[in-house]
N, C-alpha and C positions, 0 to 999 in steps of 0.2 A: 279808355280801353283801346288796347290794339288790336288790327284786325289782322285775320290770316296772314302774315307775311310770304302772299305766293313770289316765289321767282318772276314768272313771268310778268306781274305788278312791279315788279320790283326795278327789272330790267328797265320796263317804258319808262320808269320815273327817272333811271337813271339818264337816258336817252332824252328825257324830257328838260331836261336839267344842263344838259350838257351842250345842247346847243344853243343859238337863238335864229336858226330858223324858223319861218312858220308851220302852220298843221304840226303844233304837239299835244302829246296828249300829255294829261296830271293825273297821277291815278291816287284817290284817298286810302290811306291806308289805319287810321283808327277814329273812332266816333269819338275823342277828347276833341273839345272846342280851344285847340292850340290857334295861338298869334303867334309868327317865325316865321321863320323858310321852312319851305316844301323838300324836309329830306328823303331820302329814304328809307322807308321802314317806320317814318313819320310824319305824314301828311293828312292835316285836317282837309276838311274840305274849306275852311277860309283861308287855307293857307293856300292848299288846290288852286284856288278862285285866283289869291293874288297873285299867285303866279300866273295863271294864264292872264290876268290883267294886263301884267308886261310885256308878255311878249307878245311880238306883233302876229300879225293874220290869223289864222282862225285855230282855234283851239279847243280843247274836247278836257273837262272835267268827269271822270269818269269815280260813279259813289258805288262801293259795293253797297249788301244790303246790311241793313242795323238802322238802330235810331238815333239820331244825331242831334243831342240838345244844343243849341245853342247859349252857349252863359256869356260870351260879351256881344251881345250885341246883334242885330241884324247883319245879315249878308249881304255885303253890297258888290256890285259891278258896275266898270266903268271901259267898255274897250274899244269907244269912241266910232270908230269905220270899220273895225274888226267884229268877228262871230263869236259869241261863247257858247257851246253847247255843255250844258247840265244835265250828265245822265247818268240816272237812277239804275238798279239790277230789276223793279218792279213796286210799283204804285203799291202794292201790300206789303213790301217787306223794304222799303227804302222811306227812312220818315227824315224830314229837316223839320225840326221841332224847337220854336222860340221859348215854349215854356209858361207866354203871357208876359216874359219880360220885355219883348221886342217884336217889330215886324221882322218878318222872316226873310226876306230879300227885297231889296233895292234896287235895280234895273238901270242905269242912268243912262246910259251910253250905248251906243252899237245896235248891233243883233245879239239878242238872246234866243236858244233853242233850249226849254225843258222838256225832260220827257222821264217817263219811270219812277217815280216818286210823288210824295203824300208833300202838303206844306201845311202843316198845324203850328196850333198855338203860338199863331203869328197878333200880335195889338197893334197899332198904330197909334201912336199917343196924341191927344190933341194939342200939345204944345211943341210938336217935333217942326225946330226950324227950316226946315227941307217941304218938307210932305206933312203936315197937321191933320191929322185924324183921318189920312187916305191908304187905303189900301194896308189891309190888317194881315192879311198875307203877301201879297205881290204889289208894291208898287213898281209901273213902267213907266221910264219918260225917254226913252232912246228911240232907237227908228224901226227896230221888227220883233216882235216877241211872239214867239211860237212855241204852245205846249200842249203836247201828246202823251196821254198814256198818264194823267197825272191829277190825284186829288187835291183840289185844298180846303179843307174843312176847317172846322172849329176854329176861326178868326175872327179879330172883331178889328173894329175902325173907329175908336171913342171920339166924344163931340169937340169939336174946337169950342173955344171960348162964343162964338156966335153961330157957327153952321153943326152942324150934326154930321157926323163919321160918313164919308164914303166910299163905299168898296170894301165894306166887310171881309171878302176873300180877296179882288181885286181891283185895284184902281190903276184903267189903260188910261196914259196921258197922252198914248199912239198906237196904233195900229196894234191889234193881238187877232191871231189865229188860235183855235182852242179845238182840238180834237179828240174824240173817246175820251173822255174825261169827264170827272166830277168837281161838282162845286154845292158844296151842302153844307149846314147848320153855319154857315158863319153869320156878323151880326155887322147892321151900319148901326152904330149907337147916336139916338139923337138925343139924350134925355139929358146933358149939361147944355146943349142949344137954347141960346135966348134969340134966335135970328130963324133958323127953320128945324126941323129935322133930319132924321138919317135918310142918306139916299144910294140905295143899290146894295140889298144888302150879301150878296151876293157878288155881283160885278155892277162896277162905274165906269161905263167908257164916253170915255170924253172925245175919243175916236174912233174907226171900224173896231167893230168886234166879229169875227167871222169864226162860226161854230157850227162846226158839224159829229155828229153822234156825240152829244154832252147833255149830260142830264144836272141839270141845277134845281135844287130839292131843300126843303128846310132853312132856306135862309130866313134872313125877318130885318127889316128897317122898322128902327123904334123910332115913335115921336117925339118932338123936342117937350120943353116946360110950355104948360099950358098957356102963359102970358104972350110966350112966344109970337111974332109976325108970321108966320108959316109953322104952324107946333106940327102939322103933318108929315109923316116922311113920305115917302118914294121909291115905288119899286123895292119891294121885298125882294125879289129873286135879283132884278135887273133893272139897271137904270144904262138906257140909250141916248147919248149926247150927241150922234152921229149915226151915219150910216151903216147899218150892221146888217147880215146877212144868216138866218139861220135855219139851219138843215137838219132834219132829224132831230133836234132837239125837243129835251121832256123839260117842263118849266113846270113843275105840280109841288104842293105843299109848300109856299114859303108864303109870306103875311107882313102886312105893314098894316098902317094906324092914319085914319083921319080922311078929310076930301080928298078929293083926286089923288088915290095913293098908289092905287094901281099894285096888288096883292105880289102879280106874278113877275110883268115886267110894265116897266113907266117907258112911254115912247115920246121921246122928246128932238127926236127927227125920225126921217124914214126909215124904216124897217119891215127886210122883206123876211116872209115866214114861207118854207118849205117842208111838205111831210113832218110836220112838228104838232106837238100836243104842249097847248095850254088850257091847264085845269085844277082842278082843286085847290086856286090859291087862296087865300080868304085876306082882307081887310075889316077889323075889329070884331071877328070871328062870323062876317058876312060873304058869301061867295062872289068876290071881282078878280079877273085872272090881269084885264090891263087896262089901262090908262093911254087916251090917245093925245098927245100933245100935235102930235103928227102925224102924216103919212101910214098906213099900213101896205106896203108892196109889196100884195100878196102873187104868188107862183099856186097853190091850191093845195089840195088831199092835207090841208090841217084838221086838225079835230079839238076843240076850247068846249071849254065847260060851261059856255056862260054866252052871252053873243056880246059881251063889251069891246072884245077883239075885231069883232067886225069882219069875219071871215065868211069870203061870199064868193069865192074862185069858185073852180071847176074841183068837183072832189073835196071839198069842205067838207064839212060835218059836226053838229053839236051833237053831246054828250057825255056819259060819262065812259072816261076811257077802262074804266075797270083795272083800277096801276096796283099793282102789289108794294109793301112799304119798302122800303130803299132795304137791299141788302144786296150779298154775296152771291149774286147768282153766275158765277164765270167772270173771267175777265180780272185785270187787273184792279177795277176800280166798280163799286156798288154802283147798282142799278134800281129803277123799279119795273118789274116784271108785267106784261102784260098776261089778262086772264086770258084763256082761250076763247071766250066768249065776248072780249070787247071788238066794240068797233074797229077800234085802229086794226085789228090785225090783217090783211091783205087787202089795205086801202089805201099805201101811197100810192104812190106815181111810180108806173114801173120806167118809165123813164128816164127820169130823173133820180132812182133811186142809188143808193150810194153802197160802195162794194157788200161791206160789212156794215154789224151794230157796232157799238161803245166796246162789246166785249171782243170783237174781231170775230164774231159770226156771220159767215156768210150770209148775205141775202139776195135772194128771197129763200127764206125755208120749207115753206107748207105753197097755200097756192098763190100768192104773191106777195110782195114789200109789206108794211109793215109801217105804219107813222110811227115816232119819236125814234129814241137813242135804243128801244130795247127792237132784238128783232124772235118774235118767238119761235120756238124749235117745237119739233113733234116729241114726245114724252118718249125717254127710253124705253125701248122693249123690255118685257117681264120677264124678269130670270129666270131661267129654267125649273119647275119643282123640283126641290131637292130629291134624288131618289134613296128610294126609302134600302135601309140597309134589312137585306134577309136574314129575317129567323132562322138558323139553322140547329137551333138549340131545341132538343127530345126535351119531352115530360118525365119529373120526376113521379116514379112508381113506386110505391111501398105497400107490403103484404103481406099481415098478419096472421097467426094463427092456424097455417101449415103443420101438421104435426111430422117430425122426424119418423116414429115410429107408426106401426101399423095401425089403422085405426078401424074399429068395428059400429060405430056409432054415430051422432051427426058432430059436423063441424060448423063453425062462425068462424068465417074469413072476413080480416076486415081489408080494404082496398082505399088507400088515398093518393089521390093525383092531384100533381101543382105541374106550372107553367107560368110564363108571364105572358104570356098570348091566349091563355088561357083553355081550359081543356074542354075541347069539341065532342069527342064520345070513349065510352070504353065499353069494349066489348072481350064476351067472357067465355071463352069454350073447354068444354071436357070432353078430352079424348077426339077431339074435332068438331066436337055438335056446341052449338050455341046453347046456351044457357041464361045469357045475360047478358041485355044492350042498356047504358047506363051514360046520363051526359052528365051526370055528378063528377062532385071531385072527389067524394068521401060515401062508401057505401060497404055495407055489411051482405056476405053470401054465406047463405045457409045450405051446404049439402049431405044431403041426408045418405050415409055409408052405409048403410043397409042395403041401399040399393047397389050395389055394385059390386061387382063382382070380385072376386077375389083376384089381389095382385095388383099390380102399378095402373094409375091412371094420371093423365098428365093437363094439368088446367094451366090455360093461356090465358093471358090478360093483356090486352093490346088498347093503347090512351093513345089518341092522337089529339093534338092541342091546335089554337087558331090558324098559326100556318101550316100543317098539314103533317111536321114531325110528328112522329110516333116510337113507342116504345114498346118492346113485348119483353113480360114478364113469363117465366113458367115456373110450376111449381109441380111437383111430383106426390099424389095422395097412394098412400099404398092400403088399398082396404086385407083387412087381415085374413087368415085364410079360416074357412070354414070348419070349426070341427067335428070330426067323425064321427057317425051314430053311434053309439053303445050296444057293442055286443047282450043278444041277451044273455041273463046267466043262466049257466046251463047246471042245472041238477044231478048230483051222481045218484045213479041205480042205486034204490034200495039192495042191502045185502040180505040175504036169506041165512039164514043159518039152522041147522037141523038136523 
């Protein structure tokens, strides 16, 4: 599929193309997993890639956003003493997706900088003649790899023929810096290991790994076949081959299987912990967050779930962090939330505390820092209530039984009032005097026309309803006129006659 063909993409690629000086950029311009040249108006990003391969000094792969299967093959680089930077438009909306057919990137050479982007359904097969069953998402074996702003999930690292997968999402064969970023559900698979199992199921570094606001969550190192010399794996979340350094980091939820497995992270050199929560990792559904082969050089204000960590600084703390499940709260990349009510919250080191969280939250937000990768915020204010829109709608009034012509008798008036606010009172006067105060909607008036004098009298009917309209009805009773006494009759004189 092609993507936008913007001009101004258009342009740099031609620019990019046209020379071979250093500092070019390659801009991708359709998520088809083409092998070619980098033309314009079509450009993969392995084609992106191999061009910036070529040319020398430092060059900039620039991925709009979309999802980018990849169908031949992993991505590889090689740019020896040269920089490649990898950038995404946004870790939510920029995916390099293997499929499960391949590792997703290759690293051999130079500096690499990723940033802005998701790396799934990366494998690492256990017969690949290069890299066997390392690094299911990212293998590194060049000289600086730095990635910002960047998930790699759903990975796996299946077993060589005798060791067990390692580096589920990633395996550093050198140096890797890891910022605001995720590393969750991927897998070190140990279970074709006849020698040990999986180790790191998450990240394997076999050199520094230095992590600051990254939350690694979900991972899992499985164990090898039972007959197995070592059937246990290692480091669910993280396995440390070397000196690693981490800040603010949340290590919660990932699981490994067997002795010394070490749930959260396996520490198999020194490793310093700052402002960092490890907790809820479990090993064969029992709570151990780590494994100490080595050193723990600790800096303090950690908080573990467990005391295997061994955390005993200034501003330590066991229990439980109260971590919400890994999602969407801000930020390019899933988090786990802290409750307002957990410990960590205004318990780092303000010191040492670091600008922002994982999501590029300022901190401190409430009254101080905040241990791990999340930093909590005070809850939005409550919207305003909506205001209520005024009734200005009168009661309807209706009035039966009114007689046109004059009447000498009694009358049955009948009176019914609606509203959708409903009717508050009605009140009933003749000729100005009350007669009748009624909070019904429907009522019968009997007046007796005898009583009244002869000639027009005029009755008012006024309904006011919940909100306070009102309606007056009049009606005009004409009592008829009185008639005249009867003369009496008057006798003629007898006549006389004679």
């Amino acid at each position: 599929m092609k993507l936008a063909p913007l001009a101004a993409l258009l342009c740099a690629v031609f620019l990019a193309l046209a020379g071979t000086a250093s500092a070019n950029t390659f801009n991708v311009t359709t998520t088809d997993d083409d092998v070619g040249s980098c033309d314009p108006g079509d450009c993969s990003v392995r084609e992106a890639m191999a061009a910036a391969d070529a040319n020398p000094g430092e060059d900039t792969v620039n991925i709009p956003a979309g999802h980018y299967v990849l169908t031949n093959g992993e991505l590889f680089t090689n740019v020896s003493n040269d920089t490649m930077n990898i950038v995404g438009h946004s870790a939510r909306d920029t995916t390099l997706d293997a499929g499960g057919q391949s590792r997703v990137l290759d690293a051999f050479d130079g500096n690499v900088n990723v940033s802005h982007l998701t790396i799934t359904g990366g494998v690492a097969p256990g017969d690949d003649p290069r890299a066997s069953g390392q690094g299911g998402g990212i293998f590194f074996d060049g000289t600086q790899m730095n990635l910002d702003h960047v998930a790699v999930v759903g990975n796996t690292a299946l077993s060589q023929p005798d060791f067990g997968g390692q580096g589920g999402g990633i395996f550093a064969d050198e140096p890797v810096t890891i910022t605001n970023s995720l590393v969750s559900g991927n897998t070190a698979d140990g279970t074709g290991g006849t020698f040990s199992g999986g180790q790191g199921g998450g990240i394997f570094a076999n050199e520094p790994v230095d992590m600051t606001n990254v939350t690694v969550s979900g991972n899992v190192a499985k164990p090898a076949l039972p007959n197995a010399a070592f059937p246990h794996s290692q480091g669910g979340g993280i396995f440390v081959n070397e000196t690693s350094p981490f800040k603010h980091v949340t290590i919660a939820g990932n699981s490994a299987s067997g002795d010394d497995a070490g749930g959260g992270v396996f520490i198999n050199s020194p490793t310093t912990f700052r402002n960092s929560i490890v907790a809820g990792n479990i090993v064969d559904g029992a709570p151990q967050n780590c494994v100490q082969n080595d050193t723990v050089l600790e800096e303090g204000h950690n908080l573990e779930g467990t005391i295997d960590c061994g955390f005993s600084a200034a501003g330590d703390i066991t229990g439980d962090p109260l971590l919400g499940p890994l999602g969407n709260n801000g930020g390019e990349t899933d988090t786990q939330a802290l409750a307002p009510t957990s410990p960590a919250v205004d318990h780092a080191d303000a010191a040492t505390c670091a600008a922002t969280d994982q999501r590029d939250v300022t901190r401190p937000q409430l009254g101080g820092c905040d241990i791990g990768a999340f930093e909590l915020q005070a809850p939005p204010p409550a919207p305003p209530a909506p205001t209520a829109t005024k009734d200005t709608t009168k009661p309807t009034v209706t009035v039966a039984g009114v007689r046109s012509a004059c009447v000498s008798s009694s009358l049955a008036i009948r009176v019914h009032a609606s509203d959708a606010s409903g009717v508050r009172s009605t009140r009933v006067t003749l000729d100005g005097k009350r007669i009748k105060a009624k909070n019904k909607t429907s009522f019968t008036l009997k007046i007796n026309a005898r009583k009244l004098n002869p000639g027009r009298h005029v009755l008012r009917i006024v309904t006011t309803d919940g909100a306070g309209n009102a309606t007056t009805v009049r009606r005009t009773i004409t009592r008829c006129a009185k008639r005249a006494a009867a003369k009496p009759h008057r006798q003629a004189a007898p006549r006389f006659t004679g």
